[in-house]
Phi, psi and omega in degrees: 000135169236098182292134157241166202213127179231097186243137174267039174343042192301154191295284200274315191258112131290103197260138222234131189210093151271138175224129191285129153271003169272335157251027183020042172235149159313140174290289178180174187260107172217185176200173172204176160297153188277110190267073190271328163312301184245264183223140267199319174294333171301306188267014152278307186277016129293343164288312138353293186284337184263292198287333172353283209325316181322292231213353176077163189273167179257060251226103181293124165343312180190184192216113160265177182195150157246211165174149168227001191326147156045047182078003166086188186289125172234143189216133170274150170205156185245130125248206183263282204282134175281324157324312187241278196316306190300312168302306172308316152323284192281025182257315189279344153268354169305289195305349158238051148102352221247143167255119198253130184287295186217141182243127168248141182240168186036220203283114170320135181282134157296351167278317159327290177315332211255319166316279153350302187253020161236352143241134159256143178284172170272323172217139191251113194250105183270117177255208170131096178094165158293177187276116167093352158286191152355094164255336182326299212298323171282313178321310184278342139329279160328305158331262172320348169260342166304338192274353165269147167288346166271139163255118161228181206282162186226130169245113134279124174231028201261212159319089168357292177313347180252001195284299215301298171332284167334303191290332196246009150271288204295034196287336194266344189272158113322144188210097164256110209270150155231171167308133181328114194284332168229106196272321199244181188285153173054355158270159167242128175224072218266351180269332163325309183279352161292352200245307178277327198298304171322317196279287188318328191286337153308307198255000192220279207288351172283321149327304216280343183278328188118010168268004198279011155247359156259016171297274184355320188282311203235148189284009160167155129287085185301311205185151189302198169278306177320290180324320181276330199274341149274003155306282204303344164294259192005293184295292208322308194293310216253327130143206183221158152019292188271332231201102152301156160267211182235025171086202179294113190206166184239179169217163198214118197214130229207074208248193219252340179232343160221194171209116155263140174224126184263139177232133173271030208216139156307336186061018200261175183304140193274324181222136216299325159284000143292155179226158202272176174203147175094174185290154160255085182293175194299146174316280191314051189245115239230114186238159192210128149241121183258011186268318202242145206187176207240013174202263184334321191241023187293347198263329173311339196277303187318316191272108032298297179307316189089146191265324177312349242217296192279297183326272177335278166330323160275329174082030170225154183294184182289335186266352181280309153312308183296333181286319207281325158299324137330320187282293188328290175326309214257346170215118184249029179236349164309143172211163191302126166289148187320108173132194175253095156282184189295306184285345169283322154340288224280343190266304179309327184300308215290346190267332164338299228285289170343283184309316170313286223283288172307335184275313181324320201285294189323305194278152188301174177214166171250184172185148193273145184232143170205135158259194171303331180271348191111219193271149181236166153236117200264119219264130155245146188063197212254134159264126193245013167345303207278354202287146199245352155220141183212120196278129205246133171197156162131170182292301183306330156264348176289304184284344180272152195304326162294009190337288202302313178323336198255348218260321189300310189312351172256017168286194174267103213259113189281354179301314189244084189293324175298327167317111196258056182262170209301173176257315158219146174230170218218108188245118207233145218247131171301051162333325188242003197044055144298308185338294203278347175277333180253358167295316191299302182286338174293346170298320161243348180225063178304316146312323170294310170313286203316286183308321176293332180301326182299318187313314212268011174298139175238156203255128206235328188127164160297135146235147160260173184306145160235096179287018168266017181248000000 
């Protein structure tokens, strides 16, 4: 047997993963609440102790970890343009794992700054122009951000021609100069600056989570969770050499204050009389709504949705929902009791609404256009039309009675004829919260994650699209 231990620091739960790697099988599994409050090391070795009980002790190979503990990496970023430069920022830190707080375009505001220096981000990512473009705007940026007073790390990735500048207003800053994130007009070259945010999130923000004494315990803190669980998309769609993946698929993880949802796909257009408009987003693509969630953000689902939207769905009236939300605001540790009660209702709508609401943002849309030969149609974002599995992880959906019911909801919707989400899929569900844990063994064992992920997925089946919904 060779045992490894793979932990998840998660904002609410710390989750624990053994796995032999000489039978590329789970040991076993466990979690406890996440103590980010107080040393962050309490609520691991609690989790400890429940797999002990499990499995007996162990003396593990190596000990890896991710972490999102105590809301995870958060970053602001600045461009010129909101279409490209600014888009581009917030593609690259959406894709390594980063919670982005505020996006600023053109000149930073004194009201910006006062934004700023009343959240200060963990990381700040300043772009701007093309290479040998627009350089005032960042410059002038760079300036004005010397006058807040808290200091955190700063990544330039803007005009090349503006880093010397910049780097000598920000002299009081951590300074990371990286490559231009759109060097030419409409390209992206976005993993370099995906590489320091990781690197900062390793050498800075783990202090600052509470985590560097229980770093001591393990042979590294690889990467936020966001990351690893698109890592772990990733291997999955596209496989390595050895081990096929299972092709092109997006994911969906429905979590208690946000829903991230991942694509695995080229995206370009299904038909030939589209024309693309906008940046060419990443194969790899990672989108977080921190307005909607299943406790923390409930109300985000509603005020989007409509409680006439959530009432229906749930099959309960509007003064009944509004009591539950109620409920919910003042203890956001409810959870459905065994069997069907009024809140596992009231919980499939919100995770309906959530899945809904969130896959519409991730996928590209069309829109009619017209020229001189006539209508056209203009594809923004990824068309995810063709896609044929789509990977289910969070509690709310794993534990629901109803998987597939909330699951239809990240189709193609006849409410949203323009929305280019799949027309049917193989919906397939995170039983064990593995995804961030074999993203995390894939950094060393890539083919072994990749076989376990395949096994432990469980294939709940095809649905197609329903345009009454």
């Amino acid at each position: 047997m060779r045992p490894v231990l793979l932990i998840d620091f998660g904002s609410t739960f710390t989750k624990v993963t053994a796995v032999d790697l000489s039978s590329e099988e789970i040991i076993g599994t466990s979690s406890a609440f996440t103590t980010a409050d107080s040393d962050i090391g309490t609520g691991l070795e609690a989790a400890l102790d429940q797999l002990r009980r499990a499995v007996g002790e162990l003396a593990f190979e190596y000990k890896l970890a991710c972490s999102s503990a105590a809301g995870g990496l958060r970053m602001m970023v600045s461009g010129l343009v909101p279409e490209l430069t600014a888009e581009a920022a917030r593609l690259a830190a959406l894709g390594a794992g980063a919670r982005i707080t505020r996006v600023f375009t053109h000149e930073l505001t004194r009201r910006d700054l006062r934004a700023i220096e009343a959240d200060p981000p963990d990381i700040f990512l300043m772009t701007g122009g093309t290479d040998g473009g627009n350089r005032s705007c960042m410059e002038g940026n760079a300036e004005k951000l010397r006058s807040v007073s808290p200091r955190f790390p700063v990544i330039l990735a803007g005009n090349r021609q503006a880093a010397d500048s910049c780097e000598d207003s920000l002299q009081d800053f951590k300074v990371i100069v990286c490559p231009n994130v759109m060097p030419v007009f409409g390209t992206l070259n976005i993993e370099p600056v995906q590489r320091e945010i990781r690197a900062l999130f390793l050498n800075h923000i783990i202090n600052a989570r509470g985590l560097s004494r229980a770093s001591e315990l393990l042979s590294g803190i690889l990467m936020p969770t966001p990351s690893a669980i698109l890592s772990a998309m990733k291997l999955l769609a596209d496989g390595t050499e050895r081990e096929p993946g299972i092709g092109e698929l997006m994911g969906v993880d429905v979590g208690g204050a946000t829903t991230d949802v991942y694509s695995v796909a080229a995206g370009e257009p299904s038909d030939i009389n589209v024309i693309c408009k906008g940046l060419n987003e990443p194969y790899a693509k990672r989108t977080v709504e921190g307005d909607i969630g299943m406790r923390y953000s409930a109300s985000g689902i509603v005020a989007d949705i409509g409680e006439k939207w959530i009432a229906q769905c749930a099959g309960l009236s509007e003064s009944r929902c509004e009591a539950l939300m109620d409920e919910l605001a003042a203890d956001k540790s409810k959870v459905p009791s065994c069997g069907q009660d009024v809140l596992s209702q009231f919980d499939f709508a919100l995770a309906s609404g959530a899945v809904d609401i969130a896959t519409r943002r991730h996928a590209g849309t069309l829109e009619e256009a017209y020229t001189t030969s006539g209508r056209v149609y203009v594809q923004m974002g990824k068309d995810l039309s063709r896609i044929r599995r789509i990977v289910f992880t969070g509690g709310s959906l794993i534990h629901a009675a109803d998987t597939l019911g909330i699951a239809r909801h990240a189709l193609f919707s006849g409410r949203y004829p323009m929305s280019l989400r799949p027309m049917k899929a193989s919906i397939l569900r995170d039983d064990r919260y593995i995804l961030s844990a074999m993203g995390v063994l894939a950094e060393r064992e890539k083919e072994i994650a990749l076989r376990i992920i395949k096994r432990e997925l469980v294939n709940l089946g095809e649905i197609g699209s329903d345009d009454s919904l």
